[in-house]
VEXSELUM-842891 format. One record per residue (C-alpha): x, y, z. Coordinates in steps of 0.001 Angstrom, whole numbers. Each point is the difference from the previous one (the first is absolute). Example, Ala and Ser with C-alpha at 12.3 -4.5 7.8 and 13.67 -1.06 7.14 Angstrom:
<rs>
{{12300, -4500, 7800}}
{{1370, 3440, -660}}
</rs>
This chain:
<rs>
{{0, 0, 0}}
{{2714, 2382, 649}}
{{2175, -555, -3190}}
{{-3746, 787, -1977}}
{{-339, 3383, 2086}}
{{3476, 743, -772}}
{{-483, -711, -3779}}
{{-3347, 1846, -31}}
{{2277, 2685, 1230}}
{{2952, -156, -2583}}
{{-2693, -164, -2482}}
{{-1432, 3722, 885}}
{{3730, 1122, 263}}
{{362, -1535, -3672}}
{{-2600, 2311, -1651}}
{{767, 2972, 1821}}
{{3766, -73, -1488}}
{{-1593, -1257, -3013}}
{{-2177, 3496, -118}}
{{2970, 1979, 1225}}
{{2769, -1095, -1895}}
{{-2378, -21, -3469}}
{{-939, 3485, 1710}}
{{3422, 1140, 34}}
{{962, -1759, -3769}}
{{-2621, 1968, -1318}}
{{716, 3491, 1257}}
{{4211, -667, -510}}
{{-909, -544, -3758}}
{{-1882, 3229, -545}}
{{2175, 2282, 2617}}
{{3628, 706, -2503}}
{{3243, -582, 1584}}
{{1189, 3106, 2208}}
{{-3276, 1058, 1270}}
{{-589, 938, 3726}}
{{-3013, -1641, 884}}
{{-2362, 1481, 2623}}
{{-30, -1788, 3218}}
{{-1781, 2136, 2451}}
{{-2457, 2499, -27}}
{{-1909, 2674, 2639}}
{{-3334, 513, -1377}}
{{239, 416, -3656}}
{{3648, 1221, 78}}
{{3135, -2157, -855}}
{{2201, 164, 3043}}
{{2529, -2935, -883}}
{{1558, -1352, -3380}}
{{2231, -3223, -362}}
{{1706, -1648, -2733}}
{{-2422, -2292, -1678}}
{{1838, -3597, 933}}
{{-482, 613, 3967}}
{{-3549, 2145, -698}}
{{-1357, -3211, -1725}}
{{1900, -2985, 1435}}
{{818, 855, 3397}}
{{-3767, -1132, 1273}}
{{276, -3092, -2079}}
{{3567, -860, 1546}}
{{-1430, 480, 3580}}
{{-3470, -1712, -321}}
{{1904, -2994, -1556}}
{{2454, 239, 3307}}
{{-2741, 114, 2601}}
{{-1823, -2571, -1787}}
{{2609, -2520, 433}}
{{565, 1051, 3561}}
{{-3773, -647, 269}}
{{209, -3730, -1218}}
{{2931, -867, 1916}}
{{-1895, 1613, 3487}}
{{-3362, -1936, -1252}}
{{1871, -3343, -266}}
{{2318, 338, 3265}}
{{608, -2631, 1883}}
{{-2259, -446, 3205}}
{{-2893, 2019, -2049}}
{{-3746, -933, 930}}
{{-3040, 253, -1478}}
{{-529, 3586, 1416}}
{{3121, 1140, -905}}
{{-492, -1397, -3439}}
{{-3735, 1975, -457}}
{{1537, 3136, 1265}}
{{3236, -93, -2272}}
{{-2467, -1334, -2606}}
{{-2515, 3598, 1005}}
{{3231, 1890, 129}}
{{777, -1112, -3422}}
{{-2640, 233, -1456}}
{{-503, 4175, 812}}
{{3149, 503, -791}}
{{12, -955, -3298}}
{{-2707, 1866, -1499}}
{{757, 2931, 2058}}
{{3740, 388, -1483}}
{{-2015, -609, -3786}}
{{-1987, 2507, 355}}
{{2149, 2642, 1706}}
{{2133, -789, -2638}}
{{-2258, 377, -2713}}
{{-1089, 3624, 1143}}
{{3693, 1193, -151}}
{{979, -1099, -2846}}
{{-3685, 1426, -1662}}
{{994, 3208, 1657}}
{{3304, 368, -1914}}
{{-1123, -1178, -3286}}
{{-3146, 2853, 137}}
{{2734, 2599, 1000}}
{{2885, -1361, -2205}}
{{-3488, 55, -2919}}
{{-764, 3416, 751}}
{{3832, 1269, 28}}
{{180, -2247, -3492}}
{{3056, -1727, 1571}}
{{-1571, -3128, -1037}}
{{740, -2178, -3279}}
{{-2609, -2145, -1544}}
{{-1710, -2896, 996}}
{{1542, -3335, -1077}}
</rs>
């Protein structure tokens, strides 16, 4: 029962890097090589710009990390069936939380990097 909470797990962690990472392919194909890539805002107003490897990869990179430090903590030795359901419920909010937090930056920059016309085409 545990391995089948932990794989229920791995499988949410799967399609959020799936969604981030195609995400992040996506936006590094239209954003040309050498553009700062907004990273932070206050209100409407672009307070923070970053080269476009770290802008669009560096969530990926870390969600991947945490994700395996996830499995390895929801498959520890001495783990119960509690502590299984609650790295499982920890998982599981996790994942679609870092998606979609993701998803809103990286719309963010392409509608300001659109409306500066910073942007190349759409492949």
């Amino acid at each position: 029962m545990i391995q089948t909470l932990s794989f229920v797990g791995d499988a949410f962690w799967i399609l959020a890097l799936a969604l981030i990472s195609a995400l992040s392919w996506g936006a590094w194909k239209r954003i040309p090589a050498g553009t700062k890539t907004p990273v932070a805002w206050k209100g409407e107003a672009v307070t923070a710009r970053a080269h476009r490897l770290p802008a669009l990869w560096l969530v990926p990179v870390l969600a991947f990390a945490l994700g395996v430090w996830l499995k390895f903590e929801s498959r520890a030795p001495g783990i119960d069936l509690n502590g299984a359901l609650i790295a499982l419920g920890v998982r599981t909010t996790l994942a679609p939380l870092i998606a979609v937090l993701h998803m809103g930056q990286i719309r963010r920059a392409l509608v300001v990097l659109e409306d500066e016309g910073a942007l190349g085409p759409s492949r």
